[in-house]
C-alpha positions in Angstrom: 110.8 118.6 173.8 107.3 119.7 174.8 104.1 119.7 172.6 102.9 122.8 170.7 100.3 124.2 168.9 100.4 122.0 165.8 99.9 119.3 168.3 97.5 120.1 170.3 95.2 121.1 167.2 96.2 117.5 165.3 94.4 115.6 168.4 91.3 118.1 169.3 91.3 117.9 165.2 90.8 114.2 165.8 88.3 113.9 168.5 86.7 116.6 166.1 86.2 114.6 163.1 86.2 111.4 164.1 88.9 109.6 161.5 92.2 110.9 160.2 91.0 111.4 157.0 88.3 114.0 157.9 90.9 115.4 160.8 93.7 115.9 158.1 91.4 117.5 155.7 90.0 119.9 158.7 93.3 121.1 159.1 94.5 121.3 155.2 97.2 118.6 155.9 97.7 115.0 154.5 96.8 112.1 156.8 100.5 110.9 156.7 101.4 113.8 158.6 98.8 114.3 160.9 99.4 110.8 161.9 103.0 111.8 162.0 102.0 114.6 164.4 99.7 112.4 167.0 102.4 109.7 166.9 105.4 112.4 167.9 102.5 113.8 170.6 102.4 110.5 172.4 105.9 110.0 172.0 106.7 113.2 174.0 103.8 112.6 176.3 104.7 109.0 177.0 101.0 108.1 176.7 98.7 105.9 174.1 96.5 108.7 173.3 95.1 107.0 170.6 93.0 103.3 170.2 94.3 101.9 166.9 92.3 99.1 165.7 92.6 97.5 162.3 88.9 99.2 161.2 89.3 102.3 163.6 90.3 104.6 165.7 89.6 106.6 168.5 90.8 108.3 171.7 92.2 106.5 174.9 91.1 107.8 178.6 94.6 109.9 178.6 93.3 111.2 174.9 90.0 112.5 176.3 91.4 114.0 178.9 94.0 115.4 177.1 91.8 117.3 174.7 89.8 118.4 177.3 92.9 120.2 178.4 93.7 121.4 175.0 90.6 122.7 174.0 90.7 125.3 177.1 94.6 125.9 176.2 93.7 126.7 172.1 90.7 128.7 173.4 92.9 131.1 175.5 95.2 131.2 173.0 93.1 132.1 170.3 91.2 135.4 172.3 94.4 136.2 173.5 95.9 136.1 169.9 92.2 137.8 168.6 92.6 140.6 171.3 96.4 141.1 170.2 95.5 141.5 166.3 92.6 143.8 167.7 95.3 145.9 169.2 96.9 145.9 165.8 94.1 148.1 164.1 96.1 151.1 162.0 93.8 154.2 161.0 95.8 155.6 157.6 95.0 159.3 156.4 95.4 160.4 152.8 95.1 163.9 150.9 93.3 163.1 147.4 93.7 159.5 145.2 95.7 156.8 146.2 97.4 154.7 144.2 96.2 151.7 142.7 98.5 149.3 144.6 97.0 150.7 147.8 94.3 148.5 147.7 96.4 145.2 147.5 98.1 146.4 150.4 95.4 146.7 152.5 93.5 143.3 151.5 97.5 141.9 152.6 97.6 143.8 155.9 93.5 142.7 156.8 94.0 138.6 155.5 96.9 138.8 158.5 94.2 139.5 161.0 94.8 143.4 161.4 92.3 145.9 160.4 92.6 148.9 158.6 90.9 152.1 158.4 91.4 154.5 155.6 90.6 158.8 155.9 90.3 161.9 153.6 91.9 164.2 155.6 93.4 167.5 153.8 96.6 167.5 155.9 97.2 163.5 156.5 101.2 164.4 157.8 99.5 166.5 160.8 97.1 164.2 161.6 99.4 161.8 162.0 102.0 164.5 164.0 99.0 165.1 166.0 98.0 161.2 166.6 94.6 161.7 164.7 96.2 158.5 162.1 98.5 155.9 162.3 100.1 156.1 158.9 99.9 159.0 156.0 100.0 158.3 152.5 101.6 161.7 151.0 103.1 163.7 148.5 104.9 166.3 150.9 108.1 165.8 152.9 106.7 166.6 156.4 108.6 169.4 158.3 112.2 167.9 159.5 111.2 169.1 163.0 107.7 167.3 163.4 109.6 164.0 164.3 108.0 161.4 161.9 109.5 158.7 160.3 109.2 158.3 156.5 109.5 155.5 153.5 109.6 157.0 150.0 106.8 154.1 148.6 106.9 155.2 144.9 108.1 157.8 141.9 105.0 158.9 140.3 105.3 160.5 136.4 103.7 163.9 136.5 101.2 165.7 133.4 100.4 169.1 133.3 96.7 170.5 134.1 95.2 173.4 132.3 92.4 175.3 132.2 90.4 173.9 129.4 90.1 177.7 127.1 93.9 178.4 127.8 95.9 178.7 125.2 98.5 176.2 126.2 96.4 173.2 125.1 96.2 173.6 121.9 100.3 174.0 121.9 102.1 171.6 120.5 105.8 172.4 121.6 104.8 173.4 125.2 106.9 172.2 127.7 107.6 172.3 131.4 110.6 175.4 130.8 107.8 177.2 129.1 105.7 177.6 132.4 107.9 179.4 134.5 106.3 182.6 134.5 103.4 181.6 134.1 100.7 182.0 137.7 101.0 178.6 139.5 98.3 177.5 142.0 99.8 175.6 144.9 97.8 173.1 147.4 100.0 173.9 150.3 98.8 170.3 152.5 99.1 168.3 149.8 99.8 169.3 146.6 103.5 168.7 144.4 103.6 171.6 142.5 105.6 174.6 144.1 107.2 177.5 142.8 110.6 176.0 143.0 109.4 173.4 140.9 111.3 174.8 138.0 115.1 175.2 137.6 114.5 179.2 136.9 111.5 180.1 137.7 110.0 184.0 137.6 110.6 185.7 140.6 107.4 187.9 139.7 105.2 184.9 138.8 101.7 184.6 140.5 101.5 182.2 143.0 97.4 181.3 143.9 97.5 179.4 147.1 94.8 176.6 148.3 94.7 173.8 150.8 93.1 171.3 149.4 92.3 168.6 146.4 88.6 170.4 145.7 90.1 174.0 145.4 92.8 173.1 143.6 90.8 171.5 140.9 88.1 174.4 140.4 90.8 176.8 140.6 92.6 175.0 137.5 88.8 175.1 136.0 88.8 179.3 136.6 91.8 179.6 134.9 93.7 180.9 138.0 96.8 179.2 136.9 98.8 175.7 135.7 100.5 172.8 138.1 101.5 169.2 137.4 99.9 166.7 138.9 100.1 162.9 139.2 99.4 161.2 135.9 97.0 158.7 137.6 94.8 161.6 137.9 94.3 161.8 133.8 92.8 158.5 134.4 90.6 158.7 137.7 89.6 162.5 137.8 87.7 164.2 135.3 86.4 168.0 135.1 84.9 169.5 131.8 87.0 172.6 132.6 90.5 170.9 133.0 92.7 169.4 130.6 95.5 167.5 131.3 98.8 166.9 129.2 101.9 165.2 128.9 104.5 167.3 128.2 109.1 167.3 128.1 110.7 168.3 131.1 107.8 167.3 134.1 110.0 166.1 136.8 108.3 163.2 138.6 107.2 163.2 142.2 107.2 160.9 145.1 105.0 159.1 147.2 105.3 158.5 150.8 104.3 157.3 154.3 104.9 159.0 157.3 103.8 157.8 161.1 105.4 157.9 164.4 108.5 156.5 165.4 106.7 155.3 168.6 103.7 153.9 169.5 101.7 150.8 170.9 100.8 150.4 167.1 104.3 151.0 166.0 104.9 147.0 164.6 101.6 147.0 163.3 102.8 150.6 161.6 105.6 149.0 160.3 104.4 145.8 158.8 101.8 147.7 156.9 104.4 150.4 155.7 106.3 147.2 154.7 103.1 145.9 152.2 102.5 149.2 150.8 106.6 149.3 149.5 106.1 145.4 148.6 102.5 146.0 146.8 104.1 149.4 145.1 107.7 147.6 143.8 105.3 144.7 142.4 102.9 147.5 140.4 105.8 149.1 138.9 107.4 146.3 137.8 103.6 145.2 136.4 103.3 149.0 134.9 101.1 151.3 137.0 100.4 154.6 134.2 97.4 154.7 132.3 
């Protein structure tokens, strides 16, 4: 069996510190098992690299040149390991508010030794189709033929946003079967309100297109029309000209990610797509609505 890591740090921990007490505590083991790890060192090594005396302790000539070895050996290894995780840097694009288990995600993803940077773009799925991102955070299927991968992260319970003079605020039995004809704005990017959104909606209903978070907002303030919206908006957004309700019948919506199947960044991709499902299946079971 030939040393490893765990080894060559216990002795350089040594000739460190000075004792095995300080050594162990360096290295957040006990001293039984650093001494443990030294003994099974010299055991493989066939070498006393270790003076034990009755009061101390200290490194032999085959110690001190061992360490000498291992220093240069955990140095490379370290940059090399430092220029990896450097290499495992993930840029993510979003549309408009992400969730609140985002965050833990991230913090996860960054105490592993990768970096992540986060964008406000108002089509994350084409950035990412165009290479601009690593990973989108979205609330639209990308197009079947733009060849990205995708992990549903998270159902999302929908309200209703209204102009704040319309009528429909004030009415009590409103629900989602009672909007069908009425105009609908859509944010084409990245928006989860479309016509189809009903079971029978009117054919002759006005649909007001935007492409964005910001218009779709002050177009709901100008009374150009209703949509539903994620309900963590009622608690993160507010606009003195929009009002938003919970109503019967809002189907929910989903949240996703969506990157590349390939990549040099494609494990990093991965991992991080894997924290954002763990950090979104531990918020639900916490409770994640306002």
């Amino acid at each position: 069996m030939d040393p490893d890591v765990r080894h060559l740090r216990a002795l350089v921990a040594l000739a460190d510190e000075g004792t095995f007490t300080a050594a162990a505590s360096s290295l957040a083991v006990s001293q039984p098992a650093l001494t443990r790890t030294i003994q099974h060192l010299e055991r493989m090594v066939g070498r006393d690299l270790v003076v034990r005396t009755s009061r101390s302790s200290g490194l032999s000539d085959a110690g001190v040149e061992f360490v000498e070895h291992a220093r240069r050996i955990l140095t490379d290894l370290d940059a090399l390991v430092a220029r990896m995780r450097a290499g495992s840097d993930i840029t993510v694009g979003f549309a408009w508010l992400l969730p609140h288990w985002f965050a833990g995600a991230v913090r996860d993803a960054e105490s592993d030794g990768g970096g992540v940077t986060v964008r406000r773009l108002d089509d994350p799925v084409a950035a990412v189709a165009a290479g601009t991102v690593d990973v989108a955070i979205s609330r639209v299927e990308p197009d079947p033929g733009a060849g990205l991968a995708t992990r549903v992260l998270a159902t999302e319970q929908r309200v209703v946003a209204l102009c704040a003079s319309s009528d429909l605020v004030t009415r009590a039995d409103l629900t989602w079967d009672d909007l069908a004809a009425e105009p609908v704005i859509v944010n084409t990017a990245s928006g989860t309100t479309r016509p189809d959104s009903w079971a029978h909606p009117d054919p002759g209903r006005v649909v007001v297109r935007c492409s964005n978070f910001d218009e779709w907002i002050e177009l709901t303030a100008a009374g150009r029309g209703i949509s539903a919206v994620p309900e963590l908006i009622w608690s993160r957004v507010a606009h003195p000209g929009v009002v938003f309700r919970r109503i019967p019948g809002v189907p929910p919506s989903t949240i996703l990610a969506a990157w590349r199947p390939a990549g040099g960044t494609r494990r990093a991709v991965e991992d991080f797509v894997a924290a954002l499902a763990a950090a979104a299946a531990a918020q639900d079971t916490a409770g994640d609505l306002p």
